[in-house]
OpenMM code with the backbone's topology and positions (N, CA, C; nanometers):
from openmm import Vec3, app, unit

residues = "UNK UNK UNK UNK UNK UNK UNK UNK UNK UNK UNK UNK UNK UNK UNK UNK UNK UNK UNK UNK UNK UNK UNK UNK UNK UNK UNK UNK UNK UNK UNK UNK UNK UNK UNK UNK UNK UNK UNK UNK UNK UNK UNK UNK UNK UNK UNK UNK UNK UNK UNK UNK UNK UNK UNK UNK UNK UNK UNK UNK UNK UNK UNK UNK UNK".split()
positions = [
    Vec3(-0.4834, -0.6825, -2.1555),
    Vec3(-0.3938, -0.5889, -2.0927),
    Vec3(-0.4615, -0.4527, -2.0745),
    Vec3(-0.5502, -0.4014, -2.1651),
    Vec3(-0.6254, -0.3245, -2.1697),
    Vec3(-0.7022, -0.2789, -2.0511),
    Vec3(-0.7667, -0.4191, -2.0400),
    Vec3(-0.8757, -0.4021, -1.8743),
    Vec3(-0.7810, -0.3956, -1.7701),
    Vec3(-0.6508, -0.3849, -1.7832),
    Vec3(-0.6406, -0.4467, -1.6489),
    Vec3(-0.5826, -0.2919, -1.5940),
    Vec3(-0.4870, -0.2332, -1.7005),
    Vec3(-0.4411, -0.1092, -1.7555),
    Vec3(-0.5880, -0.0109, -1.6431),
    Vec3(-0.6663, -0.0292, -1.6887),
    Vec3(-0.7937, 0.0609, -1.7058),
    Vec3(-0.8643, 0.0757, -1.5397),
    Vec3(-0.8912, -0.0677, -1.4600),
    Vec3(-0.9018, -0.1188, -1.3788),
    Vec3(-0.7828, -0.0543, -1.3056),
    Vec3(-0.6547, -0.0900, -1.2969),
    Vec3(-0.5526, -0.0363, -1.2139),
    Vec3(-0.5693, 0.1300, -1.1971),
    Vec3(-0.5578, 0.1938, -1.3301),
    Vec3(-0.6054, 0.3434, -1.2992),
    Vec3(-0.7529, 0.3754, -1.2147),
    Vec3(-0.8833, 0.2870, -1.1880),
    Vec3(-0.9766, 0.3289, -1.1549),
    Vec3(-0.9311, 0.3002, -1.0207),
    Vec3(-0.8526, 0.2035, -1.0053),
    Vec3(-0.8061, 0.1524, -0.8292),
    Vec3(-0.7137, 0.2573, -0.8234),
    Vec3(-0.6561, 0.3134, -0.8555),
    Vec3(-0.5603, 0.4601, -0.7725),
    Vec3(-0.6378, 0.5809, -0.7646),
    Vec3(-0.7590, 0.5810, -0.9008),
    Vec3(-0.8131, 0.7270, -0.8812),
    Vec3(-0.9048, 0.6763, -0.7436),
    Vec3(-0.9821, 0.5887, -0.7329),
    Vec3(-1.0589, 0.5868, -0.6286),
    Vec3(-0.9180, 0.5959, -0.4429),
    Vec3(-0.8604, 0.5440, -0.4641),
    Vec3(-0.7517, 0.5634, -0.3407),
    Vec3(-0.6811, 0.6998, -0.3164),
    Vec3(-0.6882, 0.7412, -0.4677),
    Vec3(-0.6290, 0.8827, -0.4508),
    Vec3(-0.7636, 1.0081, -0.3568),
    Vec3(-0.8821, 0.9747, -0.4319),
    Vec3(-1.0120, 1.0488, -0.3344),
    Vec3(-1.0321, 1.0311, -0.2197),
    Vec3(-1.0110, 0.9083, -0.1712),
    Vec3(-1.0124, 0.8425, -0.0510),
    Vec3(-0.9150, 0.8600, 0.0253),
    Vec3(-0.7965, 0.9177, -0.0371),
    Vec3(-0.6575, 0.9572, 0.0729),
    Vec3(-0.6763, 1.0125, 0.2163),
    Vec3(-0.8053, 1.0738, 0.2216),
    Vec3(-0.7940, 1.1657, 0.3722),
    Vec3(-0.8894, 1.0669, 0.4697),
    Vec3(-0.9359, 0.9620, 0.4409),
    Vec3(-1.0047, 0.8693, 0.5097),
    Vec3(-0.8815, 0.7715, 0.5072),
    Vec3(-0.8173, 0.6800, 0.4358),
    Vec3(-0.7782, 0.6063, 0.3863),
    Vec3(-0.6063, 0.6498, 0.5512),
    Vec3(-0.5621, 0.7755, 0.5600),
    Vec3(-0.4705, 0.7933, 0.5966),
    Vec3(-0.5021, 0.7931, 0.7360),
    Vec3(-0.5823, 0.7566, 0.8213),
    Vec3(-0.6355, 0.6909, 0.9586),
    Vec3(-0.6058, 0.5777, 0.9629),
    Vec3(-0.6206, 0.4868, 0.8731),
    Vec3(-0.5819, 0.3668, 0.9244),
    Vec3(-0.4386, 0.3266, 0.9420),
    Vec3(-0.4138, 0.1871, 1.0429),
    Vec3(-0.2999, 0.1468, 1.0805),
    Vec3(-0.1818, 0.1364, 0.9800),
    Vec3(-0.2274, 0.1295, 0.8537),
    Vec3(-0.1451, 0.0951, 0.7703),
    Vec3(-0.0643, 0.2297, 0.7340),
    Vec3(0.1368, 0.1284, 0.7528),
    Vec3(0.2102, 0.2270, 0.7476),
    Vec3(0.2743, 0.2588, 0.8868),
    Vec3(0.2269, 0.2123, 0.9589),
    Vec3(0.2538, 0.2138, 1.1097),
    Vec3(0.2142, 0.0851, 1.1259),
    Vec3(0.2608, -0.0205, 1.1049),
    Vec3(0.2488, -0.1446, 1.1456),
    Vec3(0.4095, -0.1612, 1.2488),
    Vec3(0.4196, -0.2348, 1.2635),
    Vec3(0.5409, -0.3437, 1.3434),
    Vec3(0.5967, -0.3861, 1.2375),
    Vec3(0.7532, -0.3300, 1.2199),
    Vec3(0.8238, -0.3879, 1.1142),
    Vec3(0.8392, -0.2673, 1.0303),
    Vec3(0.7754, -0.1761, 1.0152),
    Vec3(0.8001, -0.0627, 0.9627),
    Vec3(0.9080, 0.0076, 1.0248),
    Vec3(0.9824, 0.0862, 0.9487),
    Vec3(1.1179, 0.1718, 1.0040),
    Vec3(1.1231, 0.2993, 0.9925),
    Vec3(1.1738, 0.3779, 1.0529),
    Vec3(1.2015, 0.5095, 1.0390),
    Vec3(1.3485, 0.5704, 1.0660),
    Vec3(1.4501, 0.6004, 0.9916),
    Vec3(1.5769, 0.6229, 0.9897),
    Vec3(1.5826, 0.7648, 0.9586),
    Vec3(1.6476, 0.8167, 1.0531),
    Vec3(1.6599, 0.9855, 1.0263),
    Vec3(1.7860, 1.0110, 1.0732),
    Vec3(1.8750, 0.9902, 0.9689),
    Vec3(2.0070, 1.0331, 0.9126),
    Vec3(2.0528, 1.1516, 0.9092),
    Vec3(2.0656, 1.2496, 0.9932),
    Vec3(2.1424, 1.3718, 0.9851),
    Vec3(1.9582, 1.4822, 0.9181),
    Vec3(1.9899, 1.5466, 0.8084),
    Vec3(1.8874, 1.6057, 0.7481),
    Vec3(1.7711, 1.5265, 0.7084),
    Vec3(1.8162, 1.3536, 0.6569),
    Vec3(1.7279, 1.2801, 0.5917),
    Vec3(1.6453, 1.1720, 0.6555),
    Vec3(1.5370, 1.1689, 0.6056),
    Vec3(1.4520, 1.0787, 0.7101),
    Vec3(1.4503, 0.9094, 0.6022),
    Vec3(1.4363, 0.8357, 0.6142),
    Vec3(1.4101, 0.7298, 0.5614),
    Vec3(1.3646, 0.6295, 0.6015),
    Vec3(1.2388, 0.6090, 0.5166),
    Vec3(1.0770, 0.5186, 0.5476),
    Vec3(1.0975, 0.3685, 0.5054),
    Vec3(1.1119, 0.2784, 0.5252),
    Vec3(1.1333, 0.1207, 0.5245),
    Vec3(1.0075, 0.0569, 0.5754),
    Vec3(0.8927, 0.0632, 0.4941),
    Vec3(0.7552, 0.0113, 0.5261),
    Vec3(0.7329, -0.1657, 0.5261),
    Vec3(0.8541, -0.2337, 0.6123),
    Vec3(0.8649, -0.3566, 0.5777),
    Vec3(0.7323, -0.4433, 0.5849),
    Vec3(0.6597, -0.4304, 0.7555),
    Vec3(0.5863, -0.5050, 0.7547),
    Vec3(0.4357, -0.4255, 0.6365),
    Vec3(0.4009, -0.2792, 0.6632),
    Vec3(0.2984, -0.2980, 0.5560),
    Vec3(0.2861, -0.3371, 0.4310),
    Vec3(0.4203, -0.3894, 0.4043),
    Vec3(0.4660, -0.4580, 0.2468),
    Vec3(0.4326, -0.5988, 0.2418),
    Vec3(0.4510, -0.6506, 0.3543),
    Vec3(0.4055, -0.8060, 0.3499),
    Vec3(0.2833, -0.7996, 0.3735),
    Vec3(0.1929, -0.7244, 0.4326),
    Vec3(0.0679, -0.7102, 0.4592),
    Vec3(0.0040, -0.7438, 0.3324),
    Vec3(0.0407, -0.6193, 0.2244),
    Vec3(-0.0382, -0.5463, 0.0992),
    Vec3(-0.0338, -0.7389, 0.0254),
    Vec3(0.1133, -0.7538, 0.0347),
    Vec3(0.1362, -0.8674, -0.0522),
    Vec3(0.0900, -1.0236, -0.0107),
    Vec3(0.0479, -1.0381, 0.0600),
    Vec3(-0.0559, -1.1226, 0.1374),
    Vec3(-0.1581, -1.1201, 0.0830),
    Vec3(-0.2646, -1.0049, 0.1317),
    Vec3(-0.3455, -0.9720, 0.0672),
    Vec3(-0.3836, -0.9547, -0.0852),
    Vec3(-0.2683, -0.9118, -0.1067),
    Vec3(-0.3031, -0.9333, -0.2489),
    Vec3(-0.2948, -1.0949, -0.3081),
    Vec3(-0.1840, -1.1461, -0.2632),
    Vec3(-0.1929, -1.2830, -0.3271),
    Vec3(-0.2927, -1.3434, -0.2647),
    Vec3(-0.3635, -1.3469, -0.2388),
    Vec3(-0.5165, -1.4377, -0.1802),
    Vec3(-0.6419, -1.3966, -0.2499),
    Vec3(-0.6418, -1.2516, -0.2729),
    Vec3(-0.7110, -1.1910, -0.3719),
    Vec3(-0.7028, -1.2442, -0.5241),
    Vec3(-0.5419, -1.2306, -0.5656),
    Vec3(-0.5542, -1.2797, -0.6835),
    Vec3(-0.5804, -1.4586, -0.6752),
    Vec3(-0.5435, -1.4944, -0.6002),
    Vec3(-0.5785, -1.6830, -0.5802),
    Vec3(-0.7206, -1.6756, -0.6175),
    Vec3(-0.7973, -1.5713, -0.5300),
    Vec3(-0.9673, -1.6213, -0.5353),
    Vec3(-1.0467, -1.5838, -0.6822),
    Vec3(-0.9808, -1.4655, -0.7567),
    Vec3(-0.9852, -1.4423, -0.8949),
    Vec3(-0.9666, -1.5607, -1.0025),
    Vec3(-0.8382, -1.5930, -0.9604),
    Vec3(-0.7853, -1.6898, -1.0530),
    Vec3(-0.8745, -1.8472, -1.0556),
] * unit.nanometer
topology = app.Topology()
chain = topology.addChain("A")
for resn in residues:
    res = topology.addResidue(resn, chain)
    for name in ("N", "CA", "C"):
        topology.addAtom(name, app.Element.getBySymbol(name[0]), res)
């Protein structure tokens, strides 16, 4: 649990440095994504980059495993 703990923090600090490159790409603006702006409030429904991430990730973890 340790490594994985450790590993997960090195995968956000490296994404967190990378934010101003990282925020060019398509992702987040896919097809399927929503944008609802309710009076004052805006509200983000990132459907399809959610199935994206989770795709990806489960194939990732398949090839680990």
């Amino acid at each position: 649990m340790q490594k994985f703990l450790i590993l997960l923090g090195v995968v956000l600090l490296v994404a967190g440095l990378a934010w101003p490159w990282l925020r060019q790409l398509p992702i987040g603006r896919l097809p399927g994504d929503f944008t609802l702006q309710l009076g004052g409030a805006t509200i983000y429904l990132p459907l399809g980059t959610s199935i994206l991430i989770s795709v990806i990730l489960t194939l990732l973890l398949r090839l680990v495993r």
